[in-house]
C-alpha positions as CSV (number, residue, x, y, z in Angstrom):
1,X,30.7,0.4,0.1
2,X,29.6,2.6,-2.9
3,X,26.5,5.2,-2.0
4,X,23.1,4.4,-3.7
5,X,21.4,8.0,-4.7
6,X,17.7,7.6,-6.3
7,X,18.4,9.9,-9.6
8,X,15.3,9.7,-11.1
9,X,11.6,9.2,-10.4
10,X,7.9,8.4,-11.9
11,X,4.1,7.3,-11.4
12,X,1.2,6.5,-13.2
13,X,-2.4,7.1,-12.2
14,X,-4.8,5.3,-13.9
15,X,-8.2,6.7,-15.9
16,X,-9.9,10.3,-14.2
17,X,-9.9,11.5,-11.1
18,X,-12.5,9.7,-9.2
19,X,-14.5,11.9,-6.8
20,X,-16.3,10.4,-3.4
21,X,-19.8,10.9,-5.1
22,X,-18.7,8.7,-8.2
23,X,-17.0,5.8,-6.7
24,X,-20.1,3.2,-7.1
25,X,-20.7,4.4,-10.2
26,X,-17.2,2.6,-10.9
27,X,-17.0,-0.2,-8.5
28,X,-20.5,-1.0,-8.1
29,X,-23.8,-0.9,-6.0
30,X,-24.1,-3.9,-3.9
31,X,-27.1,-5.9,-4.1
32,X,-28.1,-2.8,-6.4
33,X,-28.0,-0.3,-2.8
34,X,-25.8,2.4,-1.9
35,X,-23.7,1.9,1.3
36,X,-24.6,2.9,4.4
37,X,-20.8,3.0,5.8
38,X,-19.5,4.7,2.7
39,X,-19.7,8.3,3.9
40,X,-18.3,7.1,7.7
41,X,-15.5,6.0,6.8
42,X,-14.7,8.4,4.0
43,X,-15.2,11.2,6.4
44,X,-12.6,9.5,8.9
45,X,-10.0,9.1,5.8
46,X,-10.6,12.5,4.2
47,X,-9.6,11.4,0.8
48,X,-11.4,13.3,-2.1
49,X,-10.4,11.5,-4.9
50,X,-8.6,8.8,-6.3
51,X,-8.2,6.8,-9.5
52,X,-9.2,3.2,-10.5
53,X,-8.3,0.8,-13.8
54,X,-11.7,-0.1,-14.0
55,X,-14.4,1.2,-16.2
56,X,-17.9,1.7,-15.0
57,X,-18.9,-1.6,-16.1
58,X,-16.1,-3.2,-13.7
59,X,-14.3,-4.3,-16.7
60,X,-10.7,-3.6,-15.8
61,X,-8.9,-1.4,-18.2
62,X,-5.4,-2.3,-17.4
63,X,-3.6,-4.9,-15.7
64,X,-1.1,-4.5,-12.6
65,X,2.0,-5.3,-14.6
66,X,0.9,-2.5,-17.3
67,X,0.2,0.1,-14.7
68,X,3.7,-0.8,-13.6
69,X,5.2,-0.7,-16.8
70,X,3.6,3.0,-16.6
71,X,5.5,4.3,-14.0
72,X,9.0,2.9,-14.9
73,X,8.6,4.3,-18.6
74,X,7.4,7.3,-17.1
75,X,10.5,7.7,-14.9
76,X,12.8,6.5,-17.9
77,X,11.6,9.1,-19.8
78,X,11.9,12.2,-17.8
79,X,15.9,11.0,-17.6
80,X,16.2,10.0,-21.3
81,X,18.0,6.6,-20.0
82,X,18.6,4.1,-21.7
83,X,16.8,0.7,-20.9
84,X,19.2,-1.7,-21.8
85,X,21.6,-0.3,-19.1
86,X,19.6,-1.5,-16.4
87,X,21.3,-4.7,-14.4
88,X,18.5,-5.1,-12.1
89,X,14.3,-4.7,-11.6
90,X,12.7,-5.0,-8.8
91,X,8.9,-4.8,-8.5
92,X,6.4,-4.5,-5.4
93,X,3.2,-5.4,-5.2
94,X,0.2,-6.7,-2.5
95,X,-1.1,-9.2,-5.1
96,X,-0.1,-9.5,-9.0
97,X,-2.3,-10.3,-11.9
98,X,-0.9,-14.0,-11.5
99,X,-0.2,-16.9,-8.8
100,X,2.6,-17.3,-10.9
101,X,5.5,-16.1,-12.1
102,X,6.4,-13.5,-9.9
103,X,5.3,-9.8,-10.7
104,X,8.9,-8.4,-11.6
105,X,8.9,-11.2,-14.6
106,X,5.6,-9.9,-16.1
107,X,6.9,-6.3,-15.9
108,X,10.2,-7.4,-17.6
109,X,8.2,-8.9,-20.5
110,X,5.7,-5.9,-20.7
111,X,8.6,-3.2,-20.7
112,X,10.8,-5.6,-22.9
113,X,13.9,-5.1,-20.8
114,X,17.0,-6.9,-21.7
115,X,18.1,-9.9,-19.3
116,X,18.7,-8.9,-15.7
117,X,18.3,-9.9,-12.3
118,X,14.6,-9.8,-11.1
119,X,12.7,-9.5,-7.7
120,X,9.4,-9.7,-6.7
121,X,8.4,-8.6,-3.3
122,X,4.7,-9.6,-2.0
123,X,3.5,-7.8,1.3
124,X,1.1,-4.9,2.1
125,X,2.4,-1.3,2.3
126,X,6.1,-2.1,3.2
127,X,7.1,-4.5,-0.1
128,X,7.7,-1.1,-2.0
129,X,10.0,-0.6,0.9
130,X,11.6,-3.9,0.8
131,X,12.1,-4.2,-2.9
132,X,14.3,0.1,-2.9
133,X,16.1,-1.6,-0.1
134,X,17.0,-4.9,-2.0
135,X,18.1,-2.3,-5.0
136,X,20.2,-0.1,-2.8
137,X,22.2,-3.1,-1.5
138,X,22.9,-4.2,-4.3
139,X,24.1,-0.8,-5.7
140,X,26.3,0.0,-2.6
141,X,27.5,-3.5,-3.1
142,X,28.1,-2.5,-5.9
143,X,26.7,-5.8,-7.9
144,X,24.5,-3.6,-10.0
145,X,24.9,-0.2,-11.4
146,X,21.4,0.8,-12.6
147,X,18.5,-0.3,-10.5
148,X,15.2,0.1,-11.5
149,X,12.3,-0.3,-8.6
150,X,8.8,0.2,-9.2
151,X,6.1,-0.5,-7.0
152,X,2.0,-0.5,-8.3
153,X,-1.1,-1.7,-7.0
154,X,-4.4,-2.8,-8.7
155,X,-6.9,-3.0,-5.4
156,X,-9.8,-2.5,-7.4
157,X,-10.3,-5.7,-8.7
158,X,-11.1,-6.6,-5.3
159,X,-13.2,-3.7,-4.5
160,X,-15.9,-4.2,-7.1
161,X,-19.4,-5.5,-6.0
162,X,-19.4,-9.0,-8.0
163,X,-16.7,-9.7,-5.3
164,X,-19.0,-8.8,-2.6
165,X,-22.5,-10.4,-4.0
166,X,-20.2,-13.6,-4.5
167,X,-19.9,-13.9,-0.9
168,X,-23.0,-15.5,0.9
169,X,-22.6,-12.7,3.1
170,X,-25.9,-10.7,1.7
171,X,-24.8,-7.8,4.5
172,X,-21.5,-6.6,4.5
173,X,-20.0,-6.1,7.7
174,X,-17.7,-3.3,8.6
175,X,-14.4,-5.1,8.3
176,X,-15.0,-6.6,5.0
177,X,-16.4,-3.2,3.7
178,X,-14.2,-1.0,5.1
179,X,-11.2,-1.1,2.5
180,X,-13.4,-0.7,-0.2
181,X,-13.7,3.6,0.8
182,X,-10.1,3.4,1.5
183,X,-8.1,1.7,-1.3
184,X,-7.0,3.1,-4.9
185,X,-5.2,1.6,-7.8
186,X,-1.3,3.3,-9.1
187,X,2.2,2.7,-9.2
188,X,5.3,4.9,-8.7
189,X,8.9,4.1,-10.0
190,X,12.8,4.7,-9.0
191,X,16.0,4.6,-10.5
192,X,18.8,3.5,-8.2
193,X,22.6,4.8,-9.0
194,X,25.8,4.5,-7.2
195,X,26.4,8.2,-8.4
196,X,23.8,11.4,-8.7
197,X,22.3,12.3,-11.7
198,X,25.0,14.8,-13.9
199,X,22.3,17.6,-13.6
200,X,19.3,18.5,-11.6
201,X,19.0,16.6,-8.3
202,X,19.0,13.3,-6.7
203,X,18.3,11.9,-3.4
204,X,21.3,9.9,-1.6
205,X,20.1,7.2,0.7
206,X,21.2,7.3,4.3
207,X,20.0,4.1,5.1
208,X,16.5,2.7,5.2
209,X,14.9,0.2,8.3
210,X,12.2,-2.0,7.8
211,X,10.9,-3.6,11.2
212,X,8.0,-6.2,11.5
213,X,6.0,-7.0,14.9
214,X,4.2,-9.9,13.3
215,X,5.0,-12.1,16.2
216,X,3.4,-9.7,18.6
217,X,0.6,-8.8,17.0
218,X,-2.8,-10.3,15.3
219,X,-3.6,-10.5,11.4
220,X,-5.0,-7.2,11.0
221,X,-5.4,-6.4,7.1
222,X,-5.6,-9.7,4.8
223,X,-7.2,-11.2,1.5
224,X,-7.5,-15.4,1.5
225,X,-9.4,-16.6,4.8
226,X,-12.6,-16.8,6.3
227,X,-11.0,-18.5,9.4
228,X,-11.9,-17.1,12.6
229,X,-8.9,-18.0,14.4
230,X,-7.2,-15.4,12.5
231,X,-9.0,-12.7,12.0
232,X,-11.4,-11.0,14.6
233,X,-15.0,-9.8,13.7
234,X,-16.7,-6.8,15.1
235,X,-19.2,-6.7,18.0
236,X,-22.8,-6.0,17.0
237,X,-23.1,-2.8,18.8
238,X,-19.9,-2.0,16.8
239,X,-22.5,-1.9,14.1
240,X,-25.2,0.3,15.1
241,X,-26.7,1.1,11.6
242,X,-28.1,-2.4,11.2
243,X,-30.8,-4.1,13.3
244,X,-30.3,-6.3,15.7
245,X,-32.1,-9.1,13.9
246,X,-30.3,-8.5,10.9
247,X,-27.0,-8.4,12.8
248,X,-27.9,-11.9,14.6
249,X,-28.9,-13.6,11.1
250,X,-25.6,-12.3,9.8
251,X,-23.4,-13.3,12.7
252,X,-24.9,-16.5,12.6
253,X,-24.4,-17.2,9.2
254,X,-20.7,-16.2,9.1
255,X,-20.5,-18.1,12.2
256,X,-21.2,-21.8,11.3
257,X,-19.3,-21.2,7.9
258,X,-15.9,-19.7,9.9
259,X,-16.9,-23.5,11.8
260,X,-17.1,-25.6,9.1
261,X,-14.4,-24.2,7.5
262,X,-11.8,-24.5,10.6
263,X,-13.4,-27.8,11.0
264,X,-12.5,-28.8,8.0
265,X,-9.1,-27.4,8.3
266,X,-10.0,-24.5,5.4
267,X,-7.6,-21.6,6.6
268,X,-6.9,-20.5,3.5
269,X,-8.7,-19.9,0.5
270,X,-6.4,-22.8,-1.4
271,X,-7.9,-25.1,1.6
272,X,-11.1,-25.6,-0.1
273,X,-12.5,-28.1,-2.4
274,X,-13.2,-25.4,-5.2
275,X,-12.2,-21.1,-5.6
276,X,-16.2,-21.0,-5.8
277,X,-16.5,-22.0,-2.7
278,X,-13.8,-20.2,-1.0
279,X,-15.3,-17.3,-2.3
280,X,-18.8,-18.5,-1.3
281,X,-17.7,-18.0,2.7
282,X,-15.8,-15.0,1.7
283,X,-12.3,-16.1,1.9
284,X,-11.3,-14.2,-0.9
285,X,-12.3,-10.9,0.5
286,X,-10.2,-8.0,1.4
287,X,-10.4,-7.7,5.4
288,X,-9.2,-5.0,8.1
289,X,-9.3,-5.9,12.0
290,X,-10.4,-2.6,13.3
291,X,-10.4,-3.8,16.7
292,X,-6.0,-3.4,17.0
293,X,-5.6,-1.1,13.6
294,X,-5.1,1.4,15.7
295,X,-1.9,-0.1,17.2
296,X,0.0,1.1,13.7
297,X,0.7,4.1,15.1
298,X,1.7,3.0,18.0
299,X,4.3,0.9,16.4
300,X,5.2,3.5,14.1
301,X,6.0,6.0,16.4
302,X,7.7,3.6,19.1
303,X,10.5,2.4,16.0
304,X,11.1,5.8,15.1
305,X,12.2,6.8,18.8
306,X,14.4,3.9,18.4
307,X,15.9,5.7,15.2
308,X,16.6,8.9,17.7
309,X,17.8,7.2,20.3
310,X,20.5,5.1,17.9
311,X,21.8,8.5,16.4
312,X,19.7,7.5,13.2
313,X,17.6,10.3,12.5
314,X,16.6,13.7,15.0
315,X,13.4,15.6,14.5
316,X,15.0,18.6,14.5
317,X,17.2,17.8,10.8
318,X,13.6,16.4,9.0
319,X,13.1,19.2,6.5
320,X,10.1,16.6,4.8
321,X,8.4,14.4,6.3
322,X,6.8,12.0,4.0
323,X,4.1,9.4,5.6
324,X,2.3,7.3,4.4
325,X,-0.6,7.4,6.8
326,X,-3.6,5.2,5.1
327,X,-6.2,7.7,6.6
328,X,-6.6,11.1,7.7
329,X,-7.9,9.9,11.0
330,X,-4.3,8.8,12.2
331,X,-2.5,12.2,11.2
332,X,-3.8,13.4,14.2
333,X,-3.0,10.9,16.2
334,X,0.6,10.5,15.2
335,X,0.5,14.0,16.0
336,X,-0.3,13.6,19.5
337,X,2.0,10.6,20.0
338,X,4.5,12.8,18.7
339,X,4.0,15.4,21.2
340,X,3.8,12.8,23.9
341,X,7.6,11.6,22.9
342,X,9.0,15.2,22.5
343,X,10.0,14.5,18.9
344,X,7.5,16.7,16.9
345,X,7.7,17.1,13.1
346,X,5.5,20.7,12.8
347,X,2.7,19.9,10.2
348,X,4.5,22.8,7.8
349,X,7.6,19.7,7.1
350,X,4.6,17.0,6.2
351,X,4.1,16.1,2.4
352,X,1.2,13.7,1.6
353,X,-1.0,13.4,-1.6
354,X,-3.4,11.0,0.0
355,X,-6.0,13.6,-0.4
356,X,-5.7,13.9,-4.3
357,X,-4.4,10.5,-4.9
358,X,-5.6,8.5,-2.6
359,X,-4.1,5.5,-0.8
360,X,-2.3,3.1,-3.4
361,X,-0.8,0.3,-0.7
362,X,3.0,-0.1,-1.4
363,X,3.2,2.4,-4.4
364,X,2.0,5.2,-2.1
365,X,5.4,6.1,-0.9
366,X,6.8,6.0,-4.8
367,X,4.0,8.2,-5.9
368,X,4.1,11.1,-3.0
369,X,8.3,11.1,-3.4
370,X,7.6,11.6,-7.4
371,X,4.9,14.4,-6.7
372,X,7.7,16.3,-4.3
373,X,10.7,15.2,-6.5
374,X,9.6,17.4,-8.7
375,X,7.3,20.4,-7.2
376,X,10.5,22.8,-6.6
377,X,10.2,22.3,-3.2
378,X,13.6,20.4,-2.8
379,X,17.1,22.0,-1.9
380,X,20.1,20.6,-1.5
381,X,21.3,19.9,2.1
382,X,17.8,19.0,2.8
383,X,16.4,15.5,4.7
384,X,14.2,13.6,3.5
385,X,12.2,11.2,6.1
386,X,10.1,8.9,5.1
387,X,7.9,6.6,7.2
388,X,5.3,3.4,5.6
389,X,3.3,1.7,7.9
390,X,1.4,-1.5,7.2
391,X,-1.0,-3.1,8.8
392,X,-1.4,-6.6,7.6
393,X,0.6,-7.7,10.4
394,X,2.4,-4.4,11.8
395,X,5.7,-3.3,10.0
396,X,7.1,-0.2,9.1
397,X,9.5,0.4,6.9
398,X,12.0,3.8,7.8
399,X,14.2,5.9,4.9
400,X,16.0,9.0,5.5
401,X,17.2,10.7,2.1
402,X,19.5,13.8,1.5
403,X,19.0,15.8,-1.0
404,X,22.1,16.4,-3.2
């Protein structure tokens, strides 16, 4: 087989930098009040800024496949390559701007690429993941010769407060709430070779894993039901800013429509008569089961042991560790689990951009590799691991790059 070495890479970052005091301001007060879990949770994540294609009036200011488009034309440039020479495109993505056609189809059009092969990958976190390793196949296969991967996210759409008012849910609950302090819109792109770049440097791929527990485990992070069955709600005295009453009328409420709707066999948000009322019992809002999140890093930590103990990967070669952790709360604990398993990564070899950037889903990954591609930190000789968890239903996706 041929090697696959990434030779070139990009992001895009929609609109200003968007503080934690400004972020209603963009997406909206609910019910015209300022949330009451807001500075919880943003506390827990530590981000201090990210960006959003929305304007302050919710109207978005680009769509997915244009913030994609971004990022690949932005990679494309800082090479001076050619578009026409590339065989393949494959785009990630947690939801597109359509049903249908796939995402890698809208991007084609909006970059006005020449005929190629196309693929869409759909997931949380990991699809950026899937859709490099789909293009490195293929390279080392040597089927194509000049991949082009890009991975972008538009989670704001969801985030905004029409979304939430729509919902005959007048008081949020912390599962449906909590992804609105943690999720940011951007996209980051690649370009996949079967030789490095004549001049400057390029990242061979070793090999990348991508391992799913979704047998094992519970829905955990999903967008498209209000069925009970498969998604957990928190216990009232999870909840202990709200008033018992108010908790009881509200669990109540969600209650008989989770019934009805599992009654009337409405497990997803396509089950029901009309989208109005789908989102009317808040099956089209974005969900995290806090009750087994925690269990990501669990899963994380147990593949990459795995790794070590299948000659993969040691902890001692990792010059730069790159994670896509969703929160600064489970730094530390990966931390600890590391210690626990005697395969430490010192906090010195960690690169993140969470902090500045905030957490864009799939394109995360992209977008941190771009910032270090390019920060003159890289040497050659050095490895490059990175790690993407996702929690929608517990995979993580592994990559170890050399630098060259």
């Amino acid at each position: 087989m041929a090697e696959a070495y990434i030779v070139g890479t990009g992001s895009y970052l929609p609109g200003p930098p968007i503080g934690n005091d400004q972020i209603e301001d963009v997406l909206g007060f609910v019910e015209e009040k300022s949330s009451r879990l807001k500075s919880r949770i943003l506390k827990s994540n530590g981000i201090r800024s990210r960006h959003y294609a929305l304007d302050r009036k919710q109207r978005s200011t680009h769509q997915n496949s244009e913030l994609a488009s971004m990022a690949a034309e932005n990679c494309l440039m800082r090479l001076g390559f050619d578009r026409k020479k590339i065989d393949m495109l494959a785009v990630a993505s947690t939801q597109g701007d359509l049903p249908l056609p796939g995402m890698a189809s809208m991007v084609q059009a909006q970059m006005n690429l020449p005929p190629c092969e196309i693929l869409t990958t759909h997931g949380v976190c990991s699809a950026g993941m899937m859709a490099l390793k789909s293009g490195v196949n293929q390279v080392r296969l040597a089927e194509k010769k000049n991949v082009l991967v890009v991975a972008s996210e538009l989670a704001s759409r969801l985030l905004k407060r029409s979304r939430y008012e729509a919902a005959s849910q007048t008081v949020l609950d912390l599962e449906a709430e909590f992804l609105r302090w943690m999720l940011s819109d951007g996209s980051g792109a690649l370009l996949v070779q079967s030789e490095p770049a004549a001049s400057g440097l390029s990242l061979k791929v070793e090999w990348i894993e991508i391992i799913s527990f979704a047998s094992d485990f519970d829905l955990c992070m999903s967008c498209g039901t209000a069925d009970q069955s498969l998604w957990s709600t928190l216990a009232p005295e999870k909840e202990p800013e709200l008033s018992l009453a108010a908790v009881g009328a509200r669990q109540a409420e969600r209650t008989v429509l989770q019934k009805r709707s599992h009654e009337n066999g409405e497990r997803s948000w396509q089950d029901y008569a009309t989208y109005a009322e789908a989102e009317a019992a808040g099956a089209l809002l974005i969900r995290q089961n806090l009750r087994i999140l925690d269990n990501i890093v669990k899963v994380g930590v147990d593949g990459f042991l795995r790794l070590i103990q299948a000659g993969k990967i040691s902890a001692d070669e990792v010059d730069h560790f790159v994670c896509h952790y969703s929160s600064h709360y489970f730094r530390g604990k990966i931390l600890e689990l590391f210690k626990m398993c005697g395969c430490l990564i010192p906090e010195e070899k960690w690169f993140t951009n969470l902090y500045t950037k905030g957490n864009t889903g799939c394109a995360s990954a992209f977008i941190a590799l771009d910032e270090l591609f390019w920060s003159g930190r890289l040497q050659t000789g050095q490895v490059i691991f990175c790690v993407v968890p996702e929690s929608g239903r517990f995979t993580t996706a592994y990559m170890k790059l050399t630098v060259v």
